[in-house]
C-alpha positions in Angstrom: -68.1 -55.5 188.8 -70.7 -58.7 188.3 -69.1 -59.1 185.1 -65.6 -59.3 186.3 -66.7 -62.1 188.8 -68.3 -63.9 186.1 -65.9 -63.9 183.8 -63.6 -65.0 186.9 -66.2 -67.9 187.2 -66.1 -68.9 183.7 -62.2 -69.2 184.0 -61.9 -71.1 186.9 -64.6 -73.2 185.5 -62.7 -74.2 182.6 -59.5 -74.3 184.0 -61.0 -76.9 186.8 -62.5 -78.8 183.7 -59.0 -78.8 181.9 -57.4 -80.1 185.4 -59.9 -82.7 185.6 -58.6 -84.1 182.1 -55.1 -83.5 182.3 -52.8 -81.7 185.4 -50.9 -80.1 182.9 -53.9 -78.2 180.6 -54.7 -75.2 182.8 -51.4 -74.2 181.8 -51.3 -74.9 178.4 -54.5 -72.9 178.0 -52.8 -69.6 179.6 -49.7 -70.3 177.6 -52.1 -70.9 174.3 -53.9 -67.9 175.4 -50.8 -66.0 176.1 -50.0 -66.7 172.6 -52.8 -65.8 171.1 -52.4 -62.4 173.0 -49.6 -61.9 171.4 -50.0 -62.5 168.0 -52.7 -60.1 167.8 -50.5 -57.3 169.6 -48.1 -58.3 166.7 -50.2 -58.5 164.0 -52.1 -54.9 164.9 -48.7 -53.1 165.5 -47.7 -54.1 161.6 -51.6 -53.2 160.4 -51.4 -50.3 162.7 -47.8 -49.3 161.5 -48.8 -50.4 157.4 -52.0 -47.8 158.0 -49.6 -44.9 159.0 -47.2 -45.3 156.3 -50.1 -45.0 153.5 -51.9 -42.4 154.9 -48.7 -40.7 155.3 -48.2 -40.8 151.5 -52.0 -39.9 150.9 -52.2 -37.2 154.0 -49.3 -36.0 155.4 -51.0 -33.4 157.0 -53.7 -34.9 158.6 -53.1 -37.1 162.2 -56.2 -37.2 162.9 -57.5 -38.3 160.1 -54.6 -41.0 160.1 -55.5 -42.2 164.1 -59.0 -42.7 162.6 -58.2 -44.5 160.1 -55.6 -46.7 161.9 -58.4 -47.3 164.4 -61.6 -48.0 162.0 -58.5 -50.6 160.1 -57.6 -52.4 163.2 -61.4 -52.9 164.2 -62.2 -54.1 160.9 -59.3 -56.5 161.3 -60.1 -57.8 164.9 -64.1 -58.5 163.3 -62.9 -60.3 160.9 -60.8 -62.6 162.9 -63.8 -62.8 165.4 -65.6 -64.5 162.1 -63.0 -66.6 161.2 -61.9 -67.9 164.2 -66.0 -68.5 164.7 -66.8 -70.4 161.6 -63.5 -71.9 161.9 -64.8 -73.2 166.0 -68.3 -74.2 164.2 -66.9 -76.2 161.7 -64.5 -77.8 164.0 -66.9 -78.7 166.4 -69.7 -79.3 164.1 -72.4 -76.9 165.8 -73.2 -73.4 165.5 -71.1 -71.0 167.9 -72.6 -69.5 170.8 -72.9 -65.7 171.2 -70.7 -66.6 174.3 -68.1 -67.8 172.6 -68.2 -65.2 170.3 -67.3 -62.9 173.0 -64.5 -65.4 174.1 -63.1 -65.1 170.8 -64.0 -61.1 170.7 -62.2 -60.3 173.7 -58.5 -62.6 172.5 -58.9 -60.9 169.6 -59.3 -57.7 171.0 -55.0 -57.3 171.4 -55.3 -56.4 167.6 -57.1 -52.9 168.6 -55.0 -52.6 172.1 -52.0 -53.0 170.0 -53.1 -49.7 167.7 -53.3 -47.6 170.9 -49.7 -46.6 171.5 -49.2 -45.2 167.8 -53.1 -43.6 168.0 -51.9 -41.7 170.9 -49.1 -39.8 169.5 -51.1 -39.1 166.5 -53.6 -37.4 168.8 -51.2 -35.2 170.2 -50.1 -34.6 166.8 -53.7 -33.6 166.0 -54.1 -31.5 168.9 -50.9 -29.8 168.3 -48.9 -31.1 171.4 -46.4 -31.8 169.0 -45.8 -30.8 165.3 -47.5 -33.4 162.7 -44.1 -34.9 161.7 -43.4 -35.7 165.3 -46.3 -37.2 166.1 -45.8 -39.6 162.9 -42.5 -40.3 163.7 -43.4 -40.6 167.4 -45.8 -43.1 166.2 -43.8 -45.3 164.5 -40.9 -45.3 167.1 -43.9 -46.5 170.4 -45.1 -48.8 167.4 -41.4 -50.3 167.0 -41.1 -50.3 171.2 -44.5 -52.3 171.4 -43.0 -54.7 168.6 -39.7 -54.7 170.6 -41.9 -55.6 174.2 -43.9 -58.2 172.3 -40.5 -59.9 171.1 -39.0 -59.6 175.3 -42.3 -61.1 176.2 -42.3 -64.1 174.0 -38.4 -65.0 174.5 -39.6 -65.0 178.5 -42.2 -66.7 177.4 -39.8 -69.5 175.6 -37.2 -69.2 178.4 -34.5 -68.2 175.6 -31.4 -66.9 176.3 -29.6 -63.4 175.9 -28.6 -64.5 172.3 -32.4 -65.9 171.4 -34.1 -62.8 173.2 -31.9 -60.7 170.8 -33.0 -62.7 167.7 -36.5 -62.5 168.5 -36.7 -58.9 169.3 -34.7 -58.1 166.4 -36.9 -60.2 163.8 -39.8 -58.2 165.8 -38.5 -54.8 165.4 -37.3 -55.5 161.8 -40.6 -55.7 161.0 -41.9 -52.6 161.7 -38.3 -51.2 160.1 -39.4 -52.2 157.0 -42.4 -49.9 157.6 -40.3 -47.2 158.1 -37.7 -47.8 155.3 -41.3 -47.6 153.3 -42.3 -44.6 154.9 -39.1 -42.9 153.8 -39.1 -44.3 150.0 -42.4 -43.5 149.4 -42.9 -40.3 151.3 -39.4 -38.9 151.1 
């Protein structure tokens, strides 16, 4: 609960700095933010989606083990932007980074994990036997391909593109993670 009002504090002390330079830069910084969100939802759908498609080849039997290992591979991702993006701020600004902006940075980055969730979830109910192993896999791929598909609607809203340039996106999105599949197939199949 006191976190939540401090990290409401922190925002609106940034955004009041950012109006105080420029009436435009509070929103830039949600849309910047917005994007940043988004790219990690992208980016751990295709790591989450890459994960499932080897350890389908290596374990087809095993969802559990696969939810695991698409979890441990997306949080070894998300710490490793958290570094980057930190020596990157530190060298850009010249100082050391804080451990608060660490967290700043964790918590962006944390859309790379969120983005894992969806396919995690129907591997668990493969594990648990709620549905047969080969329907949870492909049950994982198809919410992983719906996320990339969501993530592609939200960014042509974002952009304010039309019925024709919502369709591009979301196809480009969603052909992604059908290359994962066609993968899947080829190697498994």
């Amino acid at each position: 609960m006191m976190l939540d009002g401090r990290r409401k504090a922190i925002v609106a002390d940034v955004m009041q700095q950012a109006e105080n330079l420029h009436p435009s830069a509070p929103a830039r910084l949600a849309r910047t933010a917005m994007g940043q969100r988004l790219a990690g939802f992208i980016y751990g759908t295709i790591v989450a989606l890459s994960v499932i498609v080897a350890e389908t080849r290596t374990y087809p039997d095993a969802p559990a083990r696969m939810a695991v290992v698409v979890v441990g591979t997306c949080v070894v991702f998300w710490l490793a932007h958290v570094y980057a993006h930190g020596v990157a701020r530190s060298v850009a600004e010249g100082n050391r980074v804080s451990v608060a902006e660490l967290g700043r940075i964790a918590r962006r980055e944390g859309s790379l994990v969120e983005a894992a969730l969806p396919p995690v979830a129907a591997l668990l109910l493969g594990a648990l036997g709620i549905l047969s192993t080969s329907v949870a896999i492909w049950a994982a791929f198809a919410l992983g391909l719906a996320v990339l598909a969501a993530q592609g609607v939200v960014f042509a809203r974002l952009e304010r593109l039309g019925a024709l340039g919502t369709v591009a996106v979301v196809s480009a999105n969603v052909a992604l993670g059908l290359v994962l599949v066609a993968l899947k197939v080829l190697l498994i199949h």
